[in-house]
C-alpha positions in Angstrom: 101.6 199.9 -12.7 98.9 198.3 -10.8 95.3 198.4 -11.7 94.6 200.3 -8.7 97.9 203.0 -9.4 96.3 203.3 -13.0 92.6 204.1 -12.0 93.9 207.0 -9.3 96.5 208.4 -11.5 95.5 208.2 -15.2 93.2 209.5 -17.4 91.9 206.8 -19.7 91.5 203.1 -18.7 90.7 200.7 -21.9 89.5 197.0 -21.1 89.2 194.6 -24.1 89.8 191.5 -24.8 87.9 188.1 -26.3 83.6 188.7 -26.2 82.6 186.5 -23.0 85.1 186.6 -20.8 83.9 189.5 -18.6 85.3 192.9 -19.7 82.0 194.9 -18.9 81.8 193.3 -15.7 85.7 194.2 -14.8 85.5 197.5 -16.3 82.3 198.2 -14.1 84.0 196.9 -11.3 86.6 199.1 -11.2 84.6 202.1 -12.3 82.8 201.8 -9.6 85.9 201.8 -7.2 87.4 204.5 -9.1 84.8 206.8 -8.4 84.6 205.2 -4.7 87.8 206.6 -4.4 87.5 209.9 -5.4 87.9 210.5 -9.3 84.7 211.6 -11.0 84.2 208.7 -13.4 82.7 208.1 -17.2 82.5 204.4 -18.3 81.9 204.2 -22.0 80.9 201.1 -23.8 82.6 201.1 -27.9 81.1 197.4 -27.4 77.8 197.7 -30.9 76.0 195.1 -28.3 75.4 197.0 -25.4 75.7 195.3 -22.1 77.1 198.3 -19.8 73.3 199.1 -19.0 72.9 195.5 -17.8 75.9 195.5 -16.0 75.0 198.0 -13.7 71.9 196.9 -13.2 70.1 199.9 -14.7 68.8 202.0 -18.1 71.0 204.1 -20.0 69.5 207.1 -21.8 71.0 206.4 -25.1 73.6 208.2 -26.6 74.8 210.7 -23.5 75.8 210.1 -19.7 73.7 208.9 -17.2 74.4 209.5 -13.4 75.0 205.4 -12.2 72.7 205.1 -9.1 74.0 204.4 -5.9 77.4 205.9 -7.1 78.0 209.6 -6.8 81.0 210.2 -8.9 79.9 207.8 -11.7 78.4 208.0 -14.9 77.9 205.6 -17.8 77.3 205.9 -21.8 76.1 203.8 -24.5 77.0 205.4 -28.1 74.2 205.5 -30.2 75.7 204.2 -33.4 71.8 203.8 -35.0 71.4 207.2 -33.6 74.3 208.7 -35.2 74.0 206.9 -38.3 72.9 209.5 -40.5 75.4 212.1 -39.7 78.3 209.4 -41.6 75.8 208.6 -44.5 77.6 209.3 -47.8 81.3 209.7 -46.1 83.8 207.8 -48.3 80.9 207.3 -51.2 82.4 209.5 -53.7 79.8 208.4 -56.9 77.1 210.2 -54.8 79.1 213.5 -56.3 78.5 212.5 -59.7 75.0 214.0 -61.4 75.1 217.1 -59.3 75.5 218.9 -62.5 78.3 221.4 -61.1 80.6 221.5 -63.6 83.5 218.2 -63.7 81.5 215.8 -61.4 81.1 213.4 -64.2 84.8 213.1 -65.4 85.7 212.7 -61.7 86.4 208.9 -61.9 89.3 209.7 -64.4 91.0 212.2 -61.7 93.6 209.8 -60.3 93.8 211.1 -56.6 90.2 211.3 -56.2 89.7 207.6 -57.7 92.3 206.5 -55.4 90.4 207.9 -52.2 87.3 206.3 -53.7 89.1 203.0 -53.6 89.4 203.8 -49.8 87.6 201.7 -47.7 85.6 203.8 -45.2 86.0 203.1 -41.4 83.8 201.0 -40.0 81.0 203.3 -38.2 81.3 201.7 -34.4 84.9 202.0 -34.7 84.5 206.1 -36.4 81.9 206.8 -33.8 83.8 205.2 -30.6 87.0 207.0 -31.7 85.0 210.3 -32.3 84.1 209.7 -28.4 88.1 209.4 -27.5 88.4 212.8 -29.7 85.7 214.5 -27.8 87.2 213.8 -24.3 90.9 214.2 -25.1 90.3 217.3 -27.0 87.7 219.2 -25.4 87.0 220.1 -21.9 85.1 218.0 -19.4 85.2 217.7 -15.8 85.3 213.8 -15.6 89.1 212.8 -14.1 88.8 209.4 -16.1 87.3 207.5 -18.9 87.2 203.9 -18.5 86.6 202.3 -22.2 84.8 199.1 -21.9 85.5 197.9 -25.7 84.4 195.8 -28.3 85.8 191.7 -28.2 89.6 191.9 -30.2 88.6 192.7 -33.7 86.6 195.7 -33.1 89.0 197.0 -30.7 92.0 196.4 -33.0 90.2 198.3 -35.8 89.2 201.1 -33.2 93.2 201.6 -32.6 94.1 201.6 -35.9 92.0 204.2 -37.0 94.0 206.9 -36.2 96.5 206.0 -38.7 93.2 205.2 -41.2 91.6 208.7 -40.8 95.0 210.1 -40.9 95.3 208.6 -44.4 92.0 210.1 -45.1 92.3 213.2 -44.4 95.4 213.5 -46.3 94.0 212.4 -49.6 91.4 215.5 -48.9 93.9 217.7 -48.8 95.5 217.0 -51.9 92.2 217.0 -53.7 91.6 220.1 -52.1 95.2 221.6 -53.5 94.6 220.0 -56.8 90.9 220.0 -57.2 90.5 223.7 -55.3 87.1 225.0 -55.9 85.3 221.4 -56.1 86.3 220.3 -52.7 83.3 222.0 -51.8 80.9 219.7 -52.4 83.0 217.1 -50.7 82.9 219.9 -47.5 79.1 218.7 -47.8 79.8 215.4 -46.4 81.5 216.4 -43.2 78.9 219.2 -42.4 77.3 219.1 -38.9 74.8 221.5 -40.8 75.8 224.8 -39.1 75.2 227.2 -41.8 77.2 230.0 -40.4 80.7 228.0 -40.5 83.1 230.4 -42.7 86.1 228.5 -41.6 88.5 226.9 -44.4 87.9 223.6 -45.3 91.7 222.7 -45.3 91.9 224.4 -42.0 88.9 222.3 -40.8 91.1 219.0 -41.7 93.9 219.9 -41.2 92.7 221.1 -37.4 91.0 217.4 -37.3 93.6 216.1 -38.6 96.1 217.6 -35.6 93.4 216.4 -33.2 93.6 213.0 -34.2 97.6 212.7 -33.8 97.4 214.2 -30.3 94.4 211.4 -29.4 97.0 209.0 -30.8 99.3 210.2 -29.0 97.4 210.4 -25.7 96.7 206.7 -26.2 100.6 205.7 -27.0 101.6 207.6 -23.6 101.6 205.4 -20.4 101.3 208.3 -18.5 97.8 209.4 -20.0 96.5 205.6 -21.2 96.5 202.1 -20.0 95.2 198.5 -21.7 94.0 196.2 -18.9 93.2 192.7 -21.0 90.7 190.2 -19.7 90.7 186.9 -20.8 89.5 183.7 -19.4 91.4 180.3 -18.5 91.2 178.5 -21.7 92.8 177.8 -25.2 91.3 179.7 -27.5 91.8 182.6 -25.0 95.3 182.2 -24.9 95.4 182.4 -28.0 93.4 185.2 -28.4 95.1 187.2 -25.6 98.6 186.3 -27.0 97.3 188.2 -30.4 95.6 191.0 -28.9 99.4 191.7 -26.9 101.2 191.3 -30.1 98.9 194.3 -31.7 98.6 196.2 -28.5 102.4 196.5 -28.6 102.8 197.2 -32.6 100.6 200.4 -32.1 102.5 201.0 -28.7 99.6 200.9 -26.8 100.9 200.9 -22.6 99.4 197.7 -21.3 99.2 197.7 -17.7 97.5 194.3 -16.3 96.0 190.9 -17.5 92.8 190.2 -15.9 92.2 186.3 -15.7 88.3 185.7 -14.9 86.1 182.9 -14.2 88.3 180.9 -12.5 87.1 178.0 -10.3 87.9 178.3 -6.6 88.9 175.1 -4.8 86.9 174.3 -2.4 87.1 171.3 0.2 84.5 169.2 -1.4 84.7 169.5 -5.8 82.5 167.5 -7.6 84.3 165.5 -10.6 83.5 168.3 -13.5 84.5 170.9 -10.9 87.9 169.2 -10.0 88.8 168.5 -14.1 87.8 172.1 -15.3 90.2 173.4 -12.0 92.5 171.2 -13.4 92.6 172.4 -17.1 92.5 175.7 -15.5 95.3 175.4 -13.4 97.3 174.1 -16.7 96.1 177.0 -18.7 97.4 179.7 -15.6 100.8 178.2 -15.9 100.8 179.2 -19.4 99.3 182.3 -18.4 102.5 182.9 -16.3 104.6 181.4 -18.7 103.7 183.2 -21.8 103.2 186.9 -20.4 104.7 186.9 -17.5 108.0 188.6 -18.7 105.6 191.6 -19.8 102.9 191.9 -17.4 105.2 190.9 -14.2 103.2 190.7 -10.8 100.3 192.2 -12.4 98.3 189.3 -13.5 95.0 189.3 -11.5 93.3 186.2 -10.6 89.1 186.5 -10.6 87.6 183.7 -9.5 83.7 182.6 -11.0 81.1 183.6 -9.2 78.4 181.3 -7.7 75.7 184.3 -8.8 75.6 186.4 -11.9 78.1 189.3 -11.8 75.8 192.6 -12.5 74.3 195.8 -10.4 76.3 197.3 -7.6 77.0 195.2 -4.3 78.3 192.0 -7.1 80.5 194.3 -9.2 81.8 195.6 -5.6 82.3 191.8 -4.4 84.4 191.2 -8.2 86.2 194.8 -7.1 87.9 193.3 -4.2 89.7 190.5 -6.2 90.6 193.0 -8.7 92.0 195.6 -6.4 92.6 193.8 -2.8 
């Protein structure tokens, strides 16, 4: 599909891809002609260094959508992580249970199922917070007809789409302490608490019910009909590279990728200065690789961006970019 098929008929967008090349700017850019078009709009940055707010040119109240000036059907959130810190604090730290006095928290280490999930490494809280954000807007109702994901550069993002598998693994180590361990589990309830103290439900119904959640958000993001991958990358090596990785993962978690964004290009103009004409040179190389390499999988839908004389940021800019990615 094309980028502009995707934004009219799906229902998440993610854009990723190597830090610098110009996913916030792209995924602005076609938020704002989304929503231009029509479909009521949400861009969320997963990215922990915010530049979203930038990017449009304006200040996002943290942690919840703000209405994008000058765009009716658009609205843009930062998550919090700082903000959102403390409801995490103590998840996967399992010595915090010891000393309660209750009775079998000290001999805990030699209960093999529970030392195993100490062993656990806990997800990484941008990654846990960003994918509790996919959660909340596949799974509950909301009257936005698209997400657009502007994620964090390839590492972060590859974490982020593992997780579901990760939490998965989780939760399914708490329910077998639960069906072993029984009345202890309890205190482990404590950590996952949002403090509502009239909450009678089961705490294996409560993970299991998560736990159900998170295979339909996988699932929502493995279905080309729900979820599309548009990858940016820039003209050069390391990007290649980079971009040659990030497609490798993308399709081991079967995640639909749609389009290849190539930014920062250098137009040709009649009169090029000597740097200009050698980095249009290295970049023309680079393109045929481009072609070369992903061509097969991407198919017509590699865009070309080219580099802007002026910074790309706040509305008539990202609308100038929007016509190279959509023409």
């Amino acid at each position: 599909m094309e980028l502009n098929d995707i934004l009219l008929n799906l229902k998440i967008v993610m854009f990723g891809g190597k830090g610098g090349v110009g996913k916030t700017s792209c995924a602005s850019s076609s938020a704002i002609w989304a929503a231009e078009h029509g479909r009521k709009t949400l861009i969320i940055s997963t990215d922990p260094a915010h530049s979203l707010g930038d990017s449009l040119g304006m200040k996002l109240d943290p942690g919840k959508p703000t209405q994008v000036k000058d765009v009716e059907n658009l609205y843009a959130l930062e998550i919090n992580s700082k903000a959102d810190l403390s409801d995490f604090e103590g998840l996967g730290n399992m010595n915090l249970l010891r000393g309660t006095g209750m009775p079998g928290m000290e001999e805990l280490p030699m209960i093999g199922d529970l030392g195993e999930l100490a062993s656990m490494s806990p997800p990484g809280i941008d990654e846990a917070l960003a994918f509790a954000k996919v959660l909340e807007f596949i799974e509950t109702e909301h009257d936005y007809d698209l997400i657009i994901f502007d994620t964090a550069p390839t590492g972060h993002t590859l974490r982020f789409l593992s997780l579901p598998e990760t939490l998965s693994g989780w939760i399914g180590k708490f329910i077998k302490l639960k069906l072993k361990i029984g009345n202890i589990f309890g205190v482990i309830k404590n950590f996952f608490s949002r403090g509502d103290e009239d909450e009678e439900e089961n705490s294996l119904e409560l993970l299991e019910t998560l736990n159900n959640s998170i295979e339909k958000a996988r699932a929502d993001l493995m279905d080309p009909q729900v979820n599309s991958f548009v990858i940016v990358m820039i003209p050069e090596e390391m990007a290649v590279a980079e971009t040659g990785r990030l497609l490798n993962e993308l399709i081991k978690f079967d995640i639909p990728v749609s389009n290849i964004v190539v930014n920062q290009l250098f137009p040709e103009t009649e009169k090029m200065c000597d740097f200009c004409q050698t980095r249009r040179r290295m970049q023309s190389s680079h393109l045929k690789r481009i072609r070369n390499t992903f061509g097969d999988k991407m198919g017509k839908n590699i865009i070309q961006v080219p580099l802007f004389r002026e910074e790309v940021r706040e509305y008539a800019k990202l609308k100038e970019m929007a016509d190279f990615l959509i023409p």
